[in-house]
Structure formats: structure tokens, C-alpha cells
N, C-alpha and C positions, 0 to 999 in steps of 0.2 A: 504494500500500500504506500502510494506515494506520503509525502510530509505533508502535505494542504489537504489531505483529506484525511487524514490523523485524527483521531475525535477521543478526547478525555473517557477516559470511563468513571462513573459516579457511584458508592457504593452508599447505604444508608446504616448506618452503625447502631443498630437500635438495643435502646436502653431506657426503660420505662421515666423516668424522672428527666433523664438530661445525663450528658458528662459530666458537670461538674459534682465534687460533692457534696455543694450545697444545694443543685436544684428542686429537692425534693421537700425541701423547707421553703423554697420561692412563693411567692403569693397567687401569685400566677399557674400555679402547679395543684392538679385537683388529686391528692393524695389517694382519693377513695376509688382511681383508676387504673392503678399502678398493676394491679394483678385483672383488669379485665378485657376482653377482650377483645369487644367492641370497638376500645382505646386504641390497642395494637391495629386494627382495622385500618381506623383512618391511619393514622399514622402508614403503615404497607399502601393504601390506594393512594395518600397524598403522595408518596415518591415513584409512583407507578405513573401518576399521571403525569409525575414530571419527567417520566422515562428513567429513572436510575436503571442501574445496570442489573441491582441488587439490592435484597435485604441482608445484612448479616448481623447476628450473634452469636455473643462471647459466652463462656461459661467460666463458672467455678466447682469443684467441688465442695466446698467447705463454707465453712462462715464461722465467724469468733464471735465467743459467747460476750467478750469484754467488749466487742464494738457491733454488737448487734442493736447497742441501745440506741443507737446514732444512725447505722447502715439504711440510707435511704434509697440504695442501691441493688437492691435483691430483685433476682428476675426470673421467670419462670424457665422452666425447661426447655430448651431452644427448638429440638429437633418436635417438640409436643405443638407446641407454639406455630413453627414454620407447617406443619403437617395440618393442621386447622387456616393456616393463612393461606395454603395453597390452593383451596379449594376456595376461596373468597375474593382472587386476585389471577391476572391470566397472562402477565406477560413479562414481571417483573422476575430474578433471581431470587432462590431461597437458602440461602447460605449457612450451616448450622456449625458450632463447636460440638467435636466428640474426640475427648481423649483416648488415645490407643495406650497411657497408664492403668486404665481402669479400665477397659472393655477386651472386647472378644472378635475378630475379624468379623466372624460369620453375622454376628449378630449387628453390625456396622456395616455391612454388605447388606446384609435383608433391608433396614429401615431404609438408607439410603436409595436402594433399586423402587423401593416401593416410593418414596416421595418423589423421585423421576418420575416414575409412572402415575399417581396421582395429578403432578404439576404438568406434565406432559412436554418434560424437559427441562425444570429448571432447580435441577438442588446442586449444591455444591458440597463440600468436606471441609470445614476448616480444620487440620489436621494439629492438635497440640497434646505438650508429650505433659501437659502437668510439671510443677514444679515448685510443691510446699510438702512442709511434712504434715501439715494440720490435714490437708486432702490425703494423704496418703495415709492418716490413720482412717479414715473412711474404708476401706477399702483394703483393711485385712494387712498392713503395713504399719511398723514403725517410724520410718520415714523413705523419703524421696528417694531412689535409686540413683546413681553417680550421673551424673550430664550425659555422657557421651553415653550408657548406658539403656540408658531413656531414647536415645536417640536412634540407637542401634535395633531396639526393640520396636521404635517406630516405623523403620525403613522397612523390617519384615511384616509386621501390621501391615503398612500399605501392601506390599510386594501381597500379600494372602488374599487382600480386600478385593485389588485387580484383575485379580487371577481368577476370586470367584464373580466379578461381574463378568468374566470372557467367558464363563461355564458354559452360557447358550449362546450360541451363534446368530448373528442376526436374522438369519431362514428358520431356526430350529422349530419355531410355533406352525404347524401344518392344519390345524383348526380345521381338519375333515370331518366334521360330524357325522356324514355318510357313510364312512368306512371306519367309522371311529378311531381315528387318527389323532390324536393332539398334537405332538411334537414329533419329531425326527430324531430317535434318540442317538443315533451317530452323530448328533451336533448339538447334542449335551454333555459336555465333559467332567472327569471327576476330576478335582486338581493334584489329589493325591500330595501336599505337601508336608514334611516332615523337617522342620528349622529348630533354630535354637531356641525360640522362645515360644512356638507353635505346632502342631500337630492338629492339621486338615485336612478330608477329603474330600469332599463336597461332592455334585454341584451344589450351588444356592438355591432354593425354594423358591425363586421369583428370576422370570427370564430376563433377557437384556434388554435394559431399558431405553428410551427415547434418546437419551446424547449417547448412547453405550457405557458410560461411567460418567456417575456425576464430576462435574470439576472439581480439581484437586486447589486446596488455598492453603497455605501455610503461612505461620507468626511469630519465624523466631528468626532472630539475627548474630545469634553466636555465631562463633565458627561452625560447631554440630550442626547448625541450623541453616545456614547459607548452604553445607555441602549439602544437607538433605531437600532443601529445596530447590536446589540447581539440580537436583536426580530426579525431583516428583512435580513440584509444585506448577502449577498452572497460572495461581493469581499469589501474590504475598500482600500480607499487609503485614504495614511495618511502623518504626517510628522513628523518627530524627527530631533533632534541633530546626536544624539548620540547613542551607541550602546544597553547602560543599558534604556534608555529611549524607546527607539524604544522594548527591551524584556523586559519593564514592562507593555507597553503596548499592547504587543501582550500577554502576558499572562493572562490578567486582559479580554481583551475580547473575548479570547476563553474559558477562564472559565465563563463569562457570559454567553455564547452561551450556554454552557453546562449546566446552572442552567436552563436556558429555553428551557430544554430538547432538542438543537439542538447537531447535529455530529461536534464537533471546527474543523471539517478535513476538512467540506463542510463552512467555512468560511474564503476567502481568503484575506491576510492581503499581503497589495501590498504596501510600502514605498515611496515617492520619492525621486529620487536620479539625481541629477547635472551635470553629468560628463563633463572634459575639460581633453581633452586625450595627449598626450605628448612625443617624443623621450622619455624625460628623466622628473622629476620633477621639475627641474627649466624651462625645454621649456615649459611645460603645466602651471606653474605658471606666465609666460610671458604672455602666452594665456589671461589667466584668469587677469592679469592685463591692457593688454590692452582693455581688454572689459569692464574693470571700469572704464576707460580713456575716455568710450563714454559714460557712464550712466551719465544721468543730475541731480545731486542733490536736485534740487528743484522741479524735477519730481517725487524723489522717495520719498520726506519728504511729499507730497501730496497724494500719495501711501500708504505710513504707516500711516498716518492719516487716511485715510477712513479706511484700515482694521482693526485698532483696536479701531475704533470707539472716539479720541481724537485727537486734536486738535495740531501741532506737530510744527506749520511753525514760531510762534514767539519765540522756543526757540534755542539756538546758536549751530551748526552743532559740534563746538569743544568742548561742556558742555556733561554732561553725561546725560541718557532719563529719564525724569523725572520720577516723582510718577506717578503711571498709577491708574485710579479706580483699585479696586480687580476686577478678571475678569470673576467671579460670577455673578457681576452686574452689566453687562453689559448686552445691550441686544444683540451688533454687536457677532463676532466671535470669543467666549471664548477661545478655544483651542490654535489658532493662536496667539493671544496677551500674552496666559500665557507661548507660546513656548517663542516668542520674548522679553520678559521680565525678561525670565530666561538666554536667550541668551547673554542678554545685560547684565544683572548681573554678570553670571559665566566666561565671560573671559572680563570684565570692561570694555565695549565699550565705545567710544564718540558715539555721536546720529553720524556723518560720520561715523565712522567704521562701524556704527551698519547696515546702509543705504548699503555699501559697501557688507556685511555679508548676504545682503539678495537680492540684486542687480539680484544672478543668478536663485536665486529660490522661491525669496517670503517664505522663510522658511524652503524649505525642504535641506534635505543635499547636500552641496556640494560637490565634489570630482575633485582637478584638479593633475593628477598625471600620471605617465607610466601606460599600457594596466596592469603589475603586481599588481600594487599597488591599482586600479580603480577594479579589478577581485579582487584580495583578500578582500576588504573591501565586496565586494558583496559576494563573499564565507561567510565570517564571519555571517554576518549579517543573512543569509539563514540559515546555520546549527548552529546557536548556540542561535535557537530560537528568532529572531527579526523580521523576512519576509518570506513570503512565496513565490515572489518573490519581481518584483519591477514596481513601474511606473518611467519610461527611461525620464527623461526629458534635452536634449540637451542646455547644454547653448544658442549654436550657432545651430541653426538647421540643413543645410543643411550640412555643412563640418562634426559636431559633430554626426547625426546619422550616416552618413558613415566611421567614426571612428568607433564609437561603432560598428557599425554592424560589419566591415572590420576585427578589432582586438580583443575587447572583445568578442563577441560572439563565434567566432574559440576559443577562451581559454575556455571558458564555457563549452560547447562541452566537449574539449578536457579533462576537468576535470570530466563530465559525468554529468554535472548541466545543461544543457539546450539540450531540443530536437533537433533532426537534421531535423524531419518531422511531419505535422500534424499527430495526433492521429483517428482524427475525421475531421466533417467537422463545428462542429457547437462551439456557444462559449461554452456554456456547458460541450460539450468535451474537450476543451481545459484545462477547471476550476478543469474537473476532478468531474464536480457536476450533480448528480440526474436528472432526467426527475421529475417535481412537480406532487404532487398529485394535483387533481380534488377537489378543496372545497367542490363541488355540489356530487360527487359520494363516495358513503360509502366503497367500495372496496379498497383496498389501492396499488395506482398505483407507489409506490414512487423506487420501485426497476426496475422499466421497463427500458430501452432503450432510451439513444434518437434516435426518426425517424432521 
């Protein structure tokens, strides 16, 4: 695809209250919506109708009993959620977290093939390996298994997951009712695999579906992380500061992609981005200040504790963040602790600033400025190598998507950086990415169409 017809891709990061920590204390925010689903509703058709690419959510395993009094952040079960949204919605992406720490291939294969089939094309895998021990006692665990570990366990996860969506072959359903035929069972496969951390035969219970596998998305930036997504991933989301950071890392793993003989075109690098939209820059900085007016301090210093895996609450909000392990050796969330550490260093935070700094996004970038300044930053970032588009994460949800949508999106547009209409109907189409080849079939299906 040429450069002038290059079109952002827009994902919608959905999070009942908002990003920020405080949103769910805002006035603006009707609390007694948060678990229903009608909410989730508009929220999926308003990004539909503004064409996003996709919906995605995050998960956790866990939740702290010490900051449950505060957590205004709790969110339903993604893959339960997206599986009701699909059937309410027809053209948008359904994007789910499912950790391969805690789960079962087989049982990641079935739901997934079945929400393809439901959506009639649009579920994706955001693929995460977990990374606290408070999750990991859930789930029959003292704590977290070593980094690379996790990571190694995750590549054969996938490697099973794929293997059992290739079980049936795109012919395999013969649907003769005359001869009472169903399927063609020469073109159902067992996988028969036996790895290190698994033992499957299959096939899977449900045929292949409409993209042939849903998209594969991944959310880590360690080094584990970059190699397993330059191996698997199809879309990443990720998080930077900054603009050189975000285009060293987009260059680093679309040259990986390419040393592993993949196309870096067919691998979508999607950022997160904050936005608090604004008349002018000091009213969108209002904005953004009063929502740090409701974050609770000793919510978010038990926040940043658990993500980067140390211990945060005995030292003083106005000292600076201490010596952190190196974040190699760690086993929690490498990427994350080395973003925040470098955060805190290059502009000298107090541990408050630092809290404050990360209050709207947990890391990813901020932006609280006029519809110009919130659009340029995203231009930039898009053509000058940092994104391929972005994940939309609203401080404030309900007011800040119908901002974005209302005024950035018309600017986008109008600059020739975002579609007006689907292309397709599936997410694939949206990604711009291939119909997969057949593991099981020797013919090579990879320039085909999707159905």
C-alpha cells in the first residue's frame, strides 16, 4: 500500500469508569453503570459508528483486599462481555485478554473459534503471560514463574492454540444432509502435540472459523516480549513516553518481524494514548487537574507496587522513587517498571509527581491539550515512524470518547489519516492483514481473501 493511502488504525480501550484513577469518582460518571451492560453498549456502537478498528480489553487476575476500598477500576470479564457485545454490534473488532499463565490451549481455542463464529469475523487474542504473584496465588501458585519462563510457556500456548484452529480445513464442513455427510473427516486433523508444558490431541470441537484464526495482539515490550511478538503477534499494543522511544521501538520490532521472515506491514504496532481534550490548553489542563484532585494517593502507591513488583508504601510521597531491582530481574512486568523508572528519572519526579504522571494511564502517554495539539501529536507519531495507529484510551470515558470521536476524529479525516467507512467486515480487514495459511494443508493459502 502506497504512503497517501496509509490510514491510522483506531482501537477503543475500554474501561468502564475512564483511565484515569480518578474517573470513577468524577461527577460526570454515573457509578451505578459500571457493571451494566446497556453502558458497555453505547459505549461499543459509539466507536462503531465512528468506524474504530476495534474494541479491546485488558484483564487482571486479582484484586487487593487493601485497595479494593478505593478501586474504581474493576471490570467484568472481557471474553463474557465481548461475547454479548458481538451479537449487538456488526462491524467493529472484539478484542479480549486471556492469559496462557492460567489457562488451557484447548479451552482458548474453543471460546475464541466460537466468538469468530458468532461475530462472523471479528475476535482477536490479546495474548499476556501475567505477571504478579497476588494472580498467581489464584490459580494454584505461590508466585509468578521466572520472565522468560512465562514467556516460553506462552510461545507453546500459542504454537497449540494455532495448531488447533488449523484442525479443520477450510472444505472440511460437507453439510450433506442427504447422504448424511457432515464433514470430510480427512480434513479434520488430530494435532497430536506433546511439548514441555503441554500435552494435546485434538481436533477442536468447533470448525474453522471466519478469519481462520482470530488475530493474534500482544502487550509486552521486554526483550521476552518483543522476541515473542516479532514470532506471533499481528497487532501490539504498547506504551512509550515519548516520540524517539515509541520509533525505537517500533523499529526494532519490525525488523525482528523481518529477520523471522515475517511482512513488518502485517504487524500492527498500536501505542496508547490518554487524551483530555480542551477549548484551549489551559481548559484541558484544568480537566486533567481536576481528575488528580480525585485520585487517592495511597491507592495508586499500592498500584505501583504491585506493577512493578516492589514494595512502594513505606517510603515518603515527597522523596524521590527509590533504587528499583534492575528490571531484568525481575520476574513481574519488565517493560513497564523500566518505562517508569526512566520516567521518574528523566524529568526528577517525587514518588507524588511520579503517582500523578501515571494516575491517567498507568504508563502510557498522556495528552491533555486543544483537538490541534491532541491531532498533531497523533499525526506525528503515525508518519514519522512511531505507530501504526493507536489504542484510544479516554481518561474520562464517557465525556472523553465523545470528544475524541466528536472532534479529533473529523480532523483525522479531514487530514486523510482515518477512514470514513469500513473496508470490510471482519477485523482482519480492518488490520489490512492476510487470511492465514492452513498449518495442516501444503498448498499455500496465504494470499486468499477473507470470507
Amino acid at each position: 500500500m502506497s504512503k497517501a493511502k496509509r490510514q491510522m488504525h483506531l482501537n477503543l480501550f475500554l474501561i468502564p469508569a475512564g483511565h484515569h484513577e480518578g474517573a470513577w469518582r468524577h461527577p460526570n460518571t454515573d457509578v451505578s453503570q459500571l457493571m451494566d451492560f446497556d453502558y458497555f453498549l453505547r459505549l461499543a456502537q459509539k466507536a462503531e459508528d465512528a468506524k474504530f478498528d476495534s474494541l479491546f480489553m485488558a484483564d487482571r487476575y486479582s484484586v487487593s483486599k487493601k485497595a479494593v476500598a478505593y478501586n474504581g477500576m474493576l471490570g467484568l470479564e472481557p471474553l463474557t462481555l465481548l461475547s454479548a457485545l458481538a451479537v449487538a454490534t456488526n462491524r467493529i473488532g472484539l478484542i479480549a485478554t486471556v492469559s496462557t499463565s492460567f489457562n488451557e490451549p484447548f479451552n482458548v481455542a474453543r471460546r475464541f473459534a466460537s466468538i469468530d463464529h458468532l461475530s462472523k469475523g471479528r475476535a482477536g487474542w490479546n495474548i499476556i503471560t501475567s505477571g504478579t504473584d497476588v494472580e498467581a496465588q489464584n490459580f494454584n501458585f505461590d508466585e509468578i514463574p521466572e520472565h522468560a519462563e512465562r514467556y516460553e510457556r506462552a510461545k507453546e500456548f500459542v504454537d497449540v492454540t494455532t495448531g488447533l484452529w488449523d484442525s479443520w480445513e477450510d472444505d472440511a464442513l460437507v453439510l450433506d444432509q442427504h447422504e448424511g455427510i457432515y464433514a470430510d473427516s480427512s480434513k479434520v486433523h488430530e494435532l497430536n502435540h506433546r511439548g514441555q508444558h503441554f500435552s494435546v490431541r485434538g481436533p477442536l470441537n468447533v470448525p474453522r472459523s471466519p478469519q481462520g484464526r482470530p488475530v493474534l495482539v500482544q502487550a509486552g515490550s521486554s526483550e521476552d516480549g518483543r522476541h515473542f511478538a516479532a514470532h506471533v503477534a499481528e497487532a501490539i499494543f504498547t506504551a512509550q513516553q515519548t516520540l524517539s522511544d515509541a520509533q525505537a521501538f517500533y523499529s526494532d520490532v519490525k525488523a525482528r518481524a523481518a529477520q523471522y521472515g515475517r511482512n513488518p506491514e502485517q504487524v500492527k504496532i498500536l501505542p496508547g494514548i490518554c487524551p483530555i481534550i480542551g477549548e484551549t490548553e489551559s481548559i484541558a489542563k484544568e480537566k486533567e487537574a481536576n481528575l488528580h484532585e480525585l485520585a487517592n494517593p495511597h491507592y495508586s502507591l499500592l498500584q505501583l507496587s504491585n506493577r512493578i513488583g516492589f514494595d512502594l508504601t513505606s517510603y515518603p510521597l515527597d522523596g524521590p522513587l527509590p533504587d528499583l531491582p534492575v528490571s531484568e530481574q525481575t520476574r513481574g512486568h519488565q517493560s513497564r517498571t523500566r518505562l517508569i523508572t526512566d520516567l521518574a528519572q528523566r524529568e526528577n519526579l517525587t514518588l507524588r509527581q511520579l503517582l500523578l504522571r501515571l494516575a491517567g494511564g498507568r504508563g502510557h502517554r498522556t495528552i491533555a491539550g486543544t483537538v490541534k495539539q491532541v491531532t498533531d501529536e497523533l499525526e506525528a507519531w503515525f508518519t514519522e515512524g512511531a505507530a501504526d495507529g493507536f489504542n484510544i484510551m479516554p481518561q474520562l470515558m464517557n465525556d472523553g470518547l465523545d470528544e475524541f470521536i466528536d472532534l479529533v476524529v473529523p480532523e483525522l479525516r479531514r487530514r486523510g489519516l482515518f477512514r470514513k467507512e469500513y473496508a470490510g467486515s471482519t477485523l482482519r480487514d480492518h488490520y489490512e492483514l492476510p487470511y492465514p495459511a492452513n498449518s495442516f494443508v501444503k498448498a499455500p493459502q496465504s494470499q486468499r481473501a477473507v470470507r
